[in-house]
C-alpha positions in Angstrom: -179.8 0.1 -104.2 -180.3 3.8 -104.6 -177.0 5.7 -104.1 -175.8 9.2 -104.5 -173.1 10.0 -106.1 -170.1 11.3 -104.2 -166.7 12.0 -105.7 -163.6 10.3 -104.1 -162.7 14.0 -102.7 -166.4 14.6 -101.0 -165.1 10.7 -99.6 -162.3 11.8 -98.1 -164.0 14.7 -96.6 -166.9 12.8 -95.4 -164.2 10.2 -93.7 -162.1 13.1 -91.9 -165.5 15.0 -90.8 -167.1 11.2 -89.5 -163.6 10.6 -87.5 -164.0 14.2 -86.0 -167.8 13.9 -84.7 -168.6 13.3 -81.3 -172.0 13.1 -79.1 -173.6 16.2 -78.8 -174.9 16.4 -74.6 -178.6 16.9 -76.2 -178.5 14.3 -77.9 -177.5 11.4 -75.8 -180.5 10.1 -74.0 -181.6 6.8 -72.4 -183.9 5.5 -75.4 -181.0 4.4 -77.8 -181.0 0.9 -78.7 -178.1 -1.3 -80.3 -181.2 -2.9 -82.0 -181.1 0.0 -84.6 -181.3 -1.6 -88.0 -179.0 -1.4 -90.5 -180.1 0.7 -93.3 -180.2 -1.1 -96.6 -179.5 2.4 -98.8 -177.3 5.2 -99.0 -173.9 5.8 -99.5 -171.6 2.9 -98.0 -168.6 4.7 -97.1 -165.9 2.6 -95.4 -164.2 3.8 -92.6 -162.7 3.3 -89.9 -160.7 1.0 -91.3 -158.1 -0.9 -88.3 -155.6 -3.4 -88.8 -156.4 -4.9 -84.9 -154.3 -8.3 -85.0 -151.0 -9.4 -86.8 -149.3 -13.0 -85.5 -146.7 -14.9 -87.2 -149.5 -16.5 -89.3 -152.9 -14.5 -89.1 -153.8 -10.3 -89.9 -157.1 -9.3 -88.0 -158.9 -6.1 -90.2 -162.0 -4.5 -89.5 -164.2 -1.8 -90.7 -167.5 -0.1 -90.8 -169.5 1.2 -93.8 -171.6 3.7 -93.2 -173.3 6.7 -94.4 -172.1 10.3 -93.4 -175.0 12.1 -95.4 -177.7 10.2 -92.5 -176.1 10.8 -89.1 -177.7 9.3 -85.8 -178.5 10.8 -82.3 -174.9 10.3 -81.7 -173.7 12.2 -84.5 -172.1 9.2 -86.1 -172.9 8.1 -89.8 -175.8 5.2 -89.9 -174.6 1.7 -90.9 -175.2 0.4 -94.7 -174.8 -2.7 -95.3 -172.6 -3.4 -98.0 -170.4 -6.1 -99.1 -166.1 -6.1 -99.1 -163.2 -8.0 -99.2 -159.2 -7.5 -98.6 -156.2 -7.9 -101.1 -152.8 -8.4 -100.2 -149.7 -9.7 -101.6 -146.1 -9.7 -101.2 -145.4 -7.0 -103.4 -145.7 -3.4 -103.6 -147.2 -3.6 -106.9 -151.3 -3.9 -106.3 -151.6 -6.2 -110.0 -150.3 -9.0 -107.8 -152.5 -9.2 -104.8 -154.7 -11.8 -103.9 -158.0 -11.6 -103.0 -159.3 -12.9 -99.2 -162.0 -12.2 -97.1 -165.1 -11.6 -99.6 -168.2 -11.5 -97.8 -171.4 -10.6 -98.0 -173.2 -7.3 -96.8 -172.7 -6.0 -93.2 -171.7 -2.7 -92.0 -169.5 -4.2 -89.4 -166.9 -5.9 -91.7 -164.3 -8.2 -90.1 -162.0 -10.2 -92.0 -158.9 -12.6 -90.4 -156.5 -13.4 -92.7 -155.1 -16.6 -92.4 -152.0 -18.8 -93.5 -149.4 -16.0 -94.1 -145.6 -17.0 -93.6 -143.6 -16.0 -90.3 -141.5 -13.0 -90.8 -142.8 -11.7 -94.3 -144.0 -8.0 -95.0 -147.2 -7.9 -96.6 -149.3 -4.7 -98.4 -153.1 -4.8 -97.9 -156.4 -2.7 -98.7 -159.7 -3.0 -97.7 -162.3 -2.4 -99.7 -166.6 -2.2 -100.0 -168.4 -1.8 -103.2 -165.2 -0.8 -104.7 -164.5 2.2 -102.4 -161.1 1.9 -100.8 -161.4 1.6 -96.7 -160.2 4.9 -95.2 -158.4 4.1 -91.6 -159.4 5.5 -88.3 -158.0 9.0 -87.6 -155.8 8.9 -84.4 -153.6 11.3 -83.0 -150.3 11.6 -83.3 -149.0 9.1 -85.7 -147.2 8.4 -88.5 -149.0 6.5 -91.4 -146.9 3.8 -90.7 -147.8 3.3 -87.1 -151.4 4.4 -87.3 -154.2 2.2 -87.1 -153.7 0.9 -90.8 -150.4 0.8 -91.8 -150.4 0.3 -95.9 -147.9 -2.9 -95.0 -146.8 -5.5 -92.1 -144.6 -7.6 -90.9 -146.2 -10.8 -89.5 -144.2 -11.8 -86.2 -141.6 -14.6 -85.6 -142.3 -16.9 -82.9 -140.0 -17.1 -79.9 -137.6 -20.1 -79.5 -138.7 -23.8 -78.5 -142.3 -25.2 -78.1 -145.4 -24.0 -77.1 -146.1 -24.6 -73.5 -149.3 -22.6 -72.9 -152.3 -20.5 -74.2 -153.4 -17.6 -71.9 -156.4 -15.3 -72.3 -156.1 -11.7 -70.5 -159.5 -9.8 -69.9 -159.9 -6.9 -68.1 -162.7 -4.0 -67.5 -165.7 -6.0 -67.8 -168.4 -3.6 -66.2 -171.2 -6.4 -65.3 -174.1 -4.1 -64.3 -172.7 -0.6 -65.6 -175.7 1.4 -66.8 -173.4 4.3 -68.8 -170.4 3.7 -70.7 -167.5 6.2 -71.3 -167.4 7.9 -67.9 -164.1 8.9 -66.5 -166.0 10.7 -63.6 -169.9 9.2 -62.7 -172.3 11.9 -61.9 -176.0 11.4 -62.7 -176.8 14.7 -62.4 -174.6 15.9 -65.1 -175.6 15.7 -68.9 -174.7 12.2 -70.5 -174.1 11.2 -66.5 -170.7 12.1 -65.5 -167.9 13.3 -66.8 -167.5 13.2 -70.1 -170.8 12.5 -71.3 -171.2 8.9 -71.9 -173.3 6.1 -73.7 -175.8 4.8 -71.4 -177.0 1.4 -71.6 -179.6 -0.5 -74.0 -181.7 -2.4 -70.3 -182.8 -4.7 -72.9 -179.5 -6.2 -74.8 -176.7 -4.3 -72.3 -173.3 -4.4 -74.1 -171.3 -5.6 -70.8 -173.3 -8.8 -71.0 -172.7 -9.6 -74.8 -169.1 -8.2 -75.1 -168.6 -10.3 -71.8 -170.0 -13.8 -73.1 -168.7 -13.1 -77.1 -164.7 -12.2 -75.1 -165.1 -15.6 -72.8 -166.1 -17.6 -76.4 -163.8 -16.5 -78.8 -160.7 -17.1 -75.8 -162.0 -20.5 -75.7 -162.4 -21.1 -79.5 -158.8 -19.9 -79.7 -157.6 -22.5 -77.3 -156.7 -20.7 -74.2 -157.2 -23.1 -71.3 -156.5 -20.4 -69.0 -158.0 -17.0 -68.2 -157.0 -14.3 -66.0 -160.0 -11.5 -65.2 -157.7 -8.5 -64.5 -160.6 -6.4 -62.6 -163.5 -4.4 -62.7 -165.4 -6.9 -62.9 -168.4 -5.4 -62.0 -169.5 -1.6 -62.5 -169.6 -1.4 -58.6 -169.6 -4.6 -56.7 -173.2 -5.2 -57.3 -174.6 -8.9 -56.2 -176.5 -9.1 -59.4 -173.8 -8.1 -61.7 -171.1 -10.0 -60.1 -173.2 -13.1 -60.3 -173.4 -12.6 -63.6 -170.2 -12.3 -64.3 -169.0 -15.2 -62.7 -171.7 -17.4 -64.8 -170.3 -15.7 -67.6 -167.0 -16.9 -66.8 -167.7 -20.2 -65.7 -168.6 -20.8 -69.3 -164.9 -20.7 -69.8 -163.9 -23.6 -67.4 -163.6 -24.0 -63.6 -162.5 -20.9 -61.1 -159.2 -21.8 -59.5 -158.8 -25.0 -57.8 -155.4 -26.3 -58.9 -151.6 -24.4 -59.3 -150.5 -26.0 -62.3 -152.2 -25.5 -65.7 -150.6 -28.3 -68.3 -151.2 -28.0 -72.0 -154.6 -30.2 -72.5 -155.4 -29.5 -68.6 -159.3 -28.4 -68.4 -160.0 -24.9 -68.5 -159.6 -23.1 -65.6 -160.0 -19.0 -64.6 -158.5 -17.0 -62.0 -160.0 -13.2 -61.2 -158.0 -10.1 -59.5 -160.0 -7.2 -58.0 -160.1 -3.8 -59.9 -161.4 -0.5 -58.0 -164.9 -0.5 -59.1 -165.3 -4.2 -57.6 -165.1 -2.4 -54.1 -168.5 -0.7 -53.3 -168.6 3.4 -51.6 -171.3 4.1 -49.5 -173.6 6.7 -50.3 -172.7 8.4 -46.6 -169.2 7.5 -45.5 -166.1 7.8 -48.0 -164.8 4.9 -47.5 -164.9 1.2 -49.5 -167.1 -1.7 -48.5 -165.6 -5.0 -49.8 -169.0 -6.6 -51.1 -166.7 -8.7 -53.9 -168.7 -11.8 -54.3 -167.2 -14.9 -51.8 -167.9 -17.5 -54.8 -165.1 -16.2 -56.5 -162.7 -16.5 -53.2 -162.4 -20.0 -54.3 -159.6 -18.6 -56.6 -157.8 -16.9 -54.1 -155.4 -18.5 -51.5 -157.1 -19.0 -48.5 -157.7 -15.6 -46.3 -156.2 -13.8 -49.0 -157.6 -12.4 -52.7 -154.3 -12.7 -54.4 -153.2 -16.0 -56.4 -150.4 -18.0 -58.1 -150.7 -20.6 -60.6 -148.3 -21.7 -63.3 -148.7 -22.6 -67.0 -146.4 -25.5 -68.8 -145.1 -28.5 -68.5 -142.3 -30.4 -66.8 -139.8 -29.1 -69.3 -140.7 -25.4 -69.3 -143.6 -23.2 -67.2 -144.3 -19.4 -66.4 -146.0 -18.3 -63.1 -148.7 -15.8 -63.4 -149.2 -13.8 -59.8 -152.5 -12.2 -59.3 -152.2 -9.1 -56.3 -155.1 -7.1 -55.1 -154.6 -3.0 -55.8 -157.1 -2.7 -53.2 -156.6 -2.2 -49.6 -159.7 -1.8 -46.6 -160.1 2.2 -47.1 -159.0 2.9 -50.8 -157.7 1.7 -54.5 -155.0 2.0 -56.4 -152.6 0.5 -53.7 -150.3 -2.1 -53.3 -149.9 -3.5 -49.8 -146.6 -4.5 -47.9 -148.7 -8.3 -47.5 -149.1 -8.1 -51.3 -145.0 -7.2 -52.0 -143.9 -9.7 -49.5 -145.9 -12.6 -51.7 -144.7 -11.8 -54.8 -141.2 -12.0 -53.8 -142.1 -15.4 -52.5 -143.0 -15.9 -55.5 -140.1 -15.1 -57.6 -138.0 -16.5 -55.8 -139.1 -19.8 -56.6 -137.0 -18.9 -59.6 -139.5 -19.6 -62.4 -140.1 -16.7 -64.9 -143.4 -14.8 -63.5 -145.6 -12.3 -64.7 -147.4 -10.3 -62.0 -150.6 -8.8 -62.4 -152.8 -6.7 -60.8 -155.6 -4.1 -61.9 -154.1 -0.9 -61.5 -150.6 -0.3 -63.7 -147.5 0.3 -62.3 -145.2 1.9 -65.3 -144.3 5.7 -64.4 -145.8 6.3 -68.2 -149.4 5.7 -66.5 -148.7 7.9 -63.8 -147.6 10.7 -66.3 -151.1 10.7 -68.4 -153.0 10.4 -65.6 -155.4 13.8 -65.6 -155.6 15.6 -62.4 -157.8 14.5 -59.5 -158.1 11.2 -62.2 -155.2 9.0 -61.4 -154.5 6.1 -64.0 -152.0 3.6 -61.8 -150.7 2.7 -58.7 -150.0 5.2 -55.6 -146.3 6.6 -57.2 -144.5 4.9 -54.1 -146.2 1.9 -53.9 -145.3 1.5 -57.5 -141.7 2.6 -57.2 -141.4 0.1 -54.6 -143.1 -2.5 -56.9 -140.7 -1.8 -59.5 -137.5 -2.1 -57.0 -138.9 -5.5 -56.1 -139.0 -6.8 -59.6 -135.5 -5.3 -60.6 -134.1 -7.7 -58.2 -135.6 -10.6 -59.9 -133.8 -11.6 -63.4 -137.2 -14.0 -63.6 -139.6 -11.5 -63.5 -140.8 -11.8 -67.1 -143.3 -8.9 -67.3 -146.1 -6.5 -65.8 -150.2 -7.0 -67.0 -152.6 -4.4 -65.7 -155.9 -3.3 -66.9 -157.6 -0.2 -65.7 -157.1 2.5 -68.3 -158.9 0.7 -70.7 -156.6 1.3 -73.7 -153.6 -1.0 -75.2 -150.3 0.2 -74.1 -146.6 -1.1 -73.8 -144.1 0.8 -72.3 -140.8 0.0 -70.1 -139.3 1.7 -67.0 -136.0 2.7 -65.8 -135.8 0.4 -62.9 -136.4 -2.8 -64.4 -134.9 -2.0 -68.1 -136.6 -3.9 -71.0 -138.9 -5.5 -69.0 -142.5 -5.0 -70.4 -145.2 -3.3 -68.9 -148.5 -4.0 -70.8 -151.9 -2.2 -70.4 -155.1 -4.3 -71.5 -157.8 -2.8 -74.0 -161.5 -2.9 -71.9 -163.5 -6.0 -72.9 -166.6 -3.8 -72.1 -166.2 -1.1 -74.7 -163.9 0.2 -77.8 -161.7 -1.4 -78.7 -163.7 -4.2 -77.3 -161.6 -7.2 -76.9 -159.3 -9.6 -74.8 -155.8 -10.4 -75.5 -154.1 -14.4 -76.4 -150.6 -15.0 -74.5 -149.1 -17.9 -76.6 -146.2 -19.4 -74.2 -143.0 -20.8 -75.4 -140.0 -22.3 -73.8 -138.2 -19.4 -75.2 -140.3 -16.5 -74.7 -144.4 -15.9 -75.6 -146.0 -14.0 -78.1 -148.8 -11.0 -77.0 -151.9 -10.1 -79.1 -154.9 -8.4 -78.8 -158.4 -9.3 -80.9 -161.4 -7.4 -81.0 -164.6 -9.5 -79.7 -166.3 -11.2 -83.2 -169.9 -11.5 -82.5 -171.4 -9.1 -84.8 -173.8 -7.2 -81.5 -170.2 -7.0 -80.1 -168.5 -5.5 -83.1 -171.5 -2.8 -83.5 -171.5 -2.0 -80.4 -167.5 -1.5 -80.4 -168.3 0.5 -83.7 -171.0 3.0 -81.5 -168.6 3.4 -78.2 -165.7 4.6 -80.2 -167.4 8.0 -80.0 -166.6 8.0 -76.0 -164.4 11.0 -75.4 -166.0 13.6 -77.2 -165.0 11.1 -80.1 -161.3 10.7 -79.3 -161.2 6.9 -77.9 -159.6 5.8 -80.5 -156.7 8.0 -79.9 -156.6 7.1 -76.0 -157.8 3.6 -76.5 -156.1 1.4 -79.7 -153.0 1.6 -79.2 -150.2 1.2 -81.9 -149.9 -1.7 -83.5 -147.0 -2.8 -81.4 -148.7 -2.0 -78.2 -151.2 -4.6 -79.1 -149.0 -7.5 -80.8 -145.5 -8.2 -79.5 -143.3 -10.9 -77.9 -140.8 -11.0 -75.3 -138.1 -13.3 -75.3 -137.5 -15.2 -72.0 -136.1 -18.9 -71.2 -138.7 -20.4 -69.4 -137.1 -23.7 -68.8 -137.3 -25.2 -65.5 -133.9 -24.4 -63.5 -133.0 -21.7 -60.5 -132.6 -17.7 -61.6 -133.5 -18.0 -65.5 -131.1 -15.2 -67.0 -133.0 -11.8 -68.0 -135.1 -11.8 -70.6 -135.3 -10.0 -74.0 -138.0 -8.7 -75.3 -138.4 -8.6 -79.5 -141.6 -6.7 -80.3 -143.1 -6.9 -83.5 -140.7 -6.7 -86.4 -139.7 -3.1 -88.1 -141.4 -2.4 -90.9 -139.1 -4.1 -93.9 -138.8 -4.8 -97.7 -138.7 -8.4 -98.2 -138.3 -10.0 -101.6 -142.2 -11.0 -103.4 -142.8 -14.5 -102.0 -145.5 -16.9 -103.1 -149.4 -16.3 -101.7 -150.2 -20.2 -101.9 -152.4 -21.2 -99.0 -153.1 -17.8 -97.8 -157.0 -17.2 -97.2 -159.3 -15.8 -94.7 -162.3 -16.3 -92.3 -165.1 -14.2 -92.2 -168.3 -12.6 -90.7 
């Protein structure tokens, strides 16, 4: 392999000039292809470098090796294929950490880490050909809550058994022809506003990151999904049929209000504002939302309730439509008044709809962009649920980015904001219900088209998606402790996000491995 030779310093450099590139307008035209090959020489730099997923067993770390002396249309350094591997250990000293994860070359590394103990802190590095991954640059952050924190704390499961397994998707984009847009305009550069990535007609990433998100919820044993809008890029027939085959590889769309442990799979969907169509001439919305997927809806409605359990303990998920027959972002009297129906059947519920509801989405919204709810529709959202000591949390979808965050009305309730399947970071997020509580994490899509593509779209927003988009690590892996067993007004829950960062005594690294790609 012929190689130049770089110092460690020029490394660094290179890393801190590849996490500042962004897509030059010129260059971003409708010819790319995510069929690029992967160069086979050059310098392998790794970068990028994200510690995505930490449970109370398993560490999720990816990153990309690639060569900031060859840069593409994009800007971005071309992928190398190289080979890597991870050490960790219980110990701050490096001489006692194991090797996991070795793998072959790719330039699109992703290694899970498996069979680490509840509770433990654990220091980590990535490596390829001996060079020492360098983590994503994000903004603020403290090394310790950046993307790669030098060590962990794996989680601790809440009280009780596990009831349930719920997958959360959200920000699909079936049919979407230019990713990255906060504003579509095709007469503008890159097509709206900022410039975006457009699609590859031949291999489009909605389709692959849709099908690889559906698969790898499945193959993690989720027997229930929950499609938190935006389905579709803007109601189209095509897409949304699409999208519903997609899904139906999962299981079977509604049809029943109990999901048991073992139950078939089954999906429910919620509508997000780009699933209602805008004609050309009037300003208003046409709802074109495909009727095969009313089947998950209650009957003359597009809002749902089906609970997840067993006789002993069992959570009620409430799907509400942030649509209404002349706009988005809304939350309908109809839609408030079945949602308190709902809680007060005295089970501990978690509503969700596409468009958030925390006053922290509200505040980094960017004028005329708005990221959540109508402010008074969601201040009335949140009155309803702080009369409710069931209500057991808040998903939404919609800014595309992992977030947590609480409000004053409902106190430590959590309010949780879905990364986009569609685009960086590229995922879907587990929900592992207990009787005591459940246990939140997010996981990057594994197919390898899925992570290279995740790899290219971080470079949406003038190359500051990561920034917007990740998340800290305990926006994306935390638990919230609720009893969830069966009986009238369960008392308020307490959350208990991922453990603080801690010094634990060295503990033994038997049966600690990893799966790779």
């Amino acid at each position: 392999m012929c190689e130049s030779n770089l110092s460690r310093r020029q490394l660094l450099q290179y890393a801190a000039l590849v996490g500042a590139t962004f897509p030059a307008l010129e260059a971003i035209g409708p010819d790319w292809s995510l069929a690029d090959a992967v160069a086979e020489g050059g310098n392998a730099v790794p970068i990028n470098l994200e510690l995505v997923t930490v449970t109370d067993t398993t560490a999720i770390i990816t990153w990309f090796t690639g060569d900031p002396l060859r840069l593409d249309e994009f800007g971005r350094p071309r992928p190398v294929a190289a080979p890597g591997r991870v050490l960790i250990g219980t110990d701050p000293d490096p001489r006692t950490w194991k090797v996991v994860g070795r793998h072959d070359k790719t330039a699109y590394h992703y290694v899970e880490v498996t069979g680490l103990k509840p509770g433990r802190t654990y220091y980590w590095r990535a490596e390829s050909k001996g060079r020492v991954a360098v983590a994503t640059g994000v903004i603020p952050g403290s090394i310790l809550r950046g993307p790669a924190p030098p060590l962990f704390t794996t989680m601790l499961r809440p009280g009780g058994k596990e009831v349930g397994r719920v997958a959360w998707l959200n920000d699909l984009h079936f049919g979407e022809q230019v990713a990255g847009l906060a504003y579509s305009d095709p007469s503008l550069p890159g097509g709206g506003i900022p410039p975006g990535f457009p699609v590859d007609p031949e291999h489009p990433y909605w389709r692959f990151m849709g099908r690889g998100a559906v698969h790898d919820a499945r193959m993690r044993g989720c027997n229930l999904l929950l499609a938190n809008g935006d389905l579709s890029n803007e109601s189209e027939p095509a897409a949304l049929r699409e999208c519903k085959r997609t899904l139906d590889g999962l299981g079977e769309l509604g049809g029943t209000d109990l999901v048991r442990p073992g139950d078939d799979p089954r999906y429910f969907v919620t509508r997000g504002n780009h699933d209602r169509q805008r004609p050309k001439v009037d300003a208003g919305l046409v709802d074109r939302f495909d009727k095969r997927f009313h089947r998950g809806f209650e009957k003359g409605t597009q809002h749902f309730s089906v609970a997840v359990g067993n006789h002993k303990a069992r959570y009620r998920f409430v799907g509400l439509d942030s649509n209404d027959g002349e706009t988005t972002g809304v939350l309908r009297r109809s839609e408030l008044d079945y949602l308190e129906a709902e809680l007060e059947k005295g089970e501990a519920t978690i509503p969700l709809f596409h468009h958030p509801a925390s006053a922290s989405a509200a505040a980094t919204g960017i004028p005329p962009f708005a990221n959540g709810l109508d402010n008074d529709d969601a201040r009335a959202f949140r009155r309803l649920l702080a009369k409710y000591p069931n209500a057991a949390g808040v998903y939404a979808g919609h800014t595309h980015r992992n977030d947590l965050s609480r409000n004053t009305e409902t106190g430590r309730l959590p309010y949780f904001e879905g990364g986009a399947v569609k685009e960086y970071p590229g995922g879907y997020t587990v929900v592992r219900l207990f009787e005591k509580g459940y246990m939140v994490n997010f996981y990057k899509t594994r197919r390898r088209d899925a992570r290279a593509w995740s790899e290219r779209s971080r470079g949406e927003y003038f190359g500051l998606a990561p920034s917007y988009l990740l998340g800290g690590l305990q926006d994306r892996n935390w638990s919230y402790r609720v009893d969830a067993r069966r009986r009238t007004r369960l008392a308020f829950g307490r959350e208990s996000l991922h453990p603080a960062f801690t010094h634990e005594r060295p503990d033994s690294l038997e049966g600690v491995g990893a799966l790779v790609d």
